[in-house]
N, C-alpha and C positions, 0 to 999 in steps of 0.2 A: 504493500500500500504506500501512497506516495506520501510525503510530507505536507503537513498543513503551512499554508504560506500564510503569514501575518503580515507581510507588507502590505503598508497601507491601508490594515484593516481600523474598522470602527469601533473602538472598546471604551467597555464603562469600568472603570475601577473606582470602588469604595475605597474611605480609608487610604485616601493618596494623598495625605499631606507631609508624612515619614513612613519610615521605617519599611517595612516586606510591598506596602500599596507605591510608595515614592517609587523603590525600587525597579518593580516593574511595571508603572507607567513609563519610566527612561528606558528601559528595556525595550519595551516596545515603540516608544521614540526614535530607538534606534533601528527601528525598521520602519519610517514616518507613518508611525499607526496616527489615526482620529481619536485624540483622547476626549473624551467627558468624565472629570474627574471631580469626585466629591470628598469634603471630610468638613469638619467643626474650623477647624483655623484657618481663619482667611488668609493669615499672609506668607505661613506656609507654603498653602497650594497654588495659592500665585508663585512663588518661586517656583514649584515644580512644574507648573506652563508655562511660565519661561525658560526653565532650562530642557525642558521637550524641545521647543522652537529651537535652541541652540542648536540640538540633535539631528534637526531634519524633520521634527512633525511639524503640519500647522499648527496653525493657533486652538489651544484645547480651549473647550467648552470647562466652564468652571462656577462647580454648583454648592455653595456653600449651605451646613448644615447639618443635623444630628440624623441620622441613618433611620433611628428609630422611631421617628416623628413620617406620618405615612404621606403628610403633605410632601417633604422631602423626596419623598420615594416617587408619587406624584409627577415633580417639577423633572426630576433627573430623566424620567423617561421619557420627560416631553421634549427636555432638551437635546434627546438620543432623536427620539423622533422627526425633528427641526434638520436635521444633517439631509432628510429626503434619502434614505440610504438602509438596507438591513443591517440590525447591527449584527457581529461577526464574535467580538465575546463581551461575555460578559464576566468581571474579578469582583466575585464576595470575598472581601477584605477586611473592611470592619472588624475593630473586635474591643472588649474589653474585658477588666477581670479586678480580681481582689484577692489578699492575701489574707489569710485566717481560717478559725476552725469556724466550720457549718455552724453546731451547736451554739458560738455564742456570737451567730450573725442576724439580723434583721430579717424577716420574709423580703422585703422590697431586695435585698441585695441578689438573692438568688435569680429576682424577677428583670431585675435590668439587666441581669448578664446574659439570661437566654433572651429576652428583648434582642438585645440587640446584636449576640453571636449567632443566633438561629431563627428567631421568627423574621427580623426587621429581612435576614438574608432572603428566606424561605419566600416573603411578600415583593421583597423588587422581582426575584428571579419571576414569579408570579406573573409580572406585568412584565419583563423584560421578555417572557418565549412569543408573542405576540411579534416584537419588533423585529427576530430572526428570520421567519419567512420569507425566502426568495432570499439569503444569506448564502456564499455557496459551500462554507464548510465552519457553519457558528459550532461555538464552544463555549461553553458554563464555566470559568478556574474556582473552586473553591480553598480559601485558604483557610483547612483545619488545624490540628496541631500531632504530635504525637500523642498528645497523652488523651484523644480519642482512643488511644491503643491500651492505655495503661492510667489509670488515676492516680494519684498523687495528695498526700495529705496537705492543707492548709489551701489548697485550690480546686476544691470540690464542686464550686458550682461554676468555675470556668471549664471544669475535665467536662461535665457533663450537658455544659451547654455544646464542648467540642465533640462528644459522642452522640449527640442527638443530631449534629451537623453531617456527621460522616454517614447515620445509616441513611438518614433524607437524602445524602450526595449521592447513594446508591438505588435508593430506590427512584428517582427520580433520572438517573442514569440509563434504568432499564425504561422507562416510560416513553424518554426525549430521543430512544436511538432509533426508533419506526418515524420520527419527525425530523431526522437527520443533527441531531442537534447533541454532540460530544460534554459529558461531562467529567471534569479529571480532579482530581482529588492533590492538594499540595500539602504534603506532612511536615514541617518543618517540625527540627527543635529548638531550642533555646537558639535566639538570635538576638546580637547587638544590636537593639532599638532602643527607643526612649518607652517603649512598650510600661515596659514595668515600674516607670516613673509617673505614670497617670492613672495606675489604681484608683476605681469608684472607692475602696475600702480599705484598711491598711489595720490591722491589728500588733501588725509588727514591721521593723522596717526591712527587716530579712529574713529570707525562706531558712528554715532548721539549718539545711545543706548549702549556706553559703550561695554566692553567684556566679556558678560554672562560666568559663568563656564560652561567648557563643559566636554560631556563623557569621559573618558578614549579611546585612541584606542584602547588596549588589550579587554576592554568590547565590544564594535563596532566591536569585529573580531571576539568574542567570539559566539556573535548575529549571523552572518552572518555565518558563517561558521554552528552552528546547523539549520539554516534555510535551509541552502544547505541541509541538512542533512536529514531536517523535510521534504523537497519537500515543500517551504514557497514560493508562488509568488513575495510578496513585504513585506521585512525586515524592520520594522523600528525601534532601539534600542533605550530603554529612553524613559518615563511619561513622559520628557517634547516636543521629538519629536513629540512623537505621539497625543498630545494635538495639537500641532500647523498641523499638519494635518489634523484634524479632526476639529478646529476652522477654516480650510480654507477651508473646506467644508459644515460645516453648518454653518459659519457667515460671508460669505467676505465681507457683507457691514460694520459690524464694524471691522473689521481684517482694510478695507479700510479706516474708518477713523483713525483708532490708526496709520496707517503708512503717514499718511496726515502729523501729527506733524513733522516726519521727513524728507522729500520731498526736502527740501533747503537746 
């Protein structure tokens, strides 16, 4: 099968004002995709439509605003709409999280996280399959996490907004492929962002286990984007990702006890 070609395709990436979404709107810059790009900080994401144009894209479309708010979701697909063109992918990127145990967290805190890591995704893509047709090779990127593979104490209700994310990436994978429409799965691990600097909730300032070094984004966009590329079901960038995937696959009973130590 041949390679999907992204030049010059039309893509909407959430979450594009840092970190894994900045990443790979440049990435795809780098092949003068049509960006429309959204997130909360305006002058972030203007820098990163202007450094797309540096790259060779046009001028991206830029939609400022909370992912989770459905007006947002809305405007972003009107402004996909405006371009007169199918869009070709679409990057659920968004995300956010909190550090601390379940038990002595708030209900709301549970409820903004799958908000906005799983439903706010689950409702753009919703309105986004509409805008595919007559697309000639669209594609859904989901950016879950690894610990869809494996849960982790003190980050319980981002593991599980990310495992509700990966079985919807599947099931909706078998749905969108009789409509021509690819859906790929991108695993990252721990990656150098300001990610874990914008916690909704913070019980502590650091996870039991210290701050492992993480990937580069630039590398994590680099992955993801040749995956699109390769036709790759589930992306996962990094020997140390892809160890702890495959250790929560064939050993969760010791994966179980090594997280036991930090449970408190």
């Amino acid at each position: 099968m041949s390679w999907r070609r992204l030049e010059g395709a039309l893509a909407v990436v959430t979450g594009a004002s840092g970190g894994i979404g900045r990443a790979i709107a440049l990435e795809l810059a780098n092949r003068r995709a049509q960006l429309v790009l959204t997130a909360r900080r305006h002058d972030q994401l203007q820098a990163v439509a202007a450094e797309a144009v540096k790259r060779g894209a046009p001028q991206p479309t830029v939609v400022v605003g909370d992912i989770a708010d459905p007006a947002l979701r809305e405007r972003l697909v009107a402004a996909a709409r405006l371009t007169d063109r199918p869009l070709d992918l679409l990057v659920n990127n968004a995300g956010v999280s909190a550090h601390g145990l379940f038990a002595d967290a708030g209900a709301e805190r549970l409820e903004q996280i799958l908000r906005v890591n799983f439903l706010a995704a689950a409702e753009l893509t919703r309105l986004a399959i509409p805008l595919m047709r007559g697309a000639d090779d669209p594609a859904i990127l989901n950016v879950g996490s690894i610990l869809a593979h494996r849960g982790i104490p003190h980050n319980s209700e981002y593991c599980a907004s990310k495992a509700a994310f990966r079985a919807w990436s599947e099931a909706i994978r078998a749905e969108l492929a009789g409509r021509g429409i690819d859906v790929v799965l991108l695993t990252p691990g721990t990656t150098d962002t300001e990610f874990f600097s914008h916690l909704i909730d913070k019980q502590r300032e650091q996870l039991p286990w210290g701050s492992p070094q993480g990937m580069p984004p630039e590398a994590v966009a680099r992955a993801a984007v040749r995956g699109l590329e390769r036709r790759r079901r589930e992306i996962v960038p990094g020997w140390k990702a892809k160890a702890f995937v495959l250790g929560a696959r064939l050993a969760p009973g010791l994966m179980d006890r090594a997280m036991r130590r930090y449970g408190g």
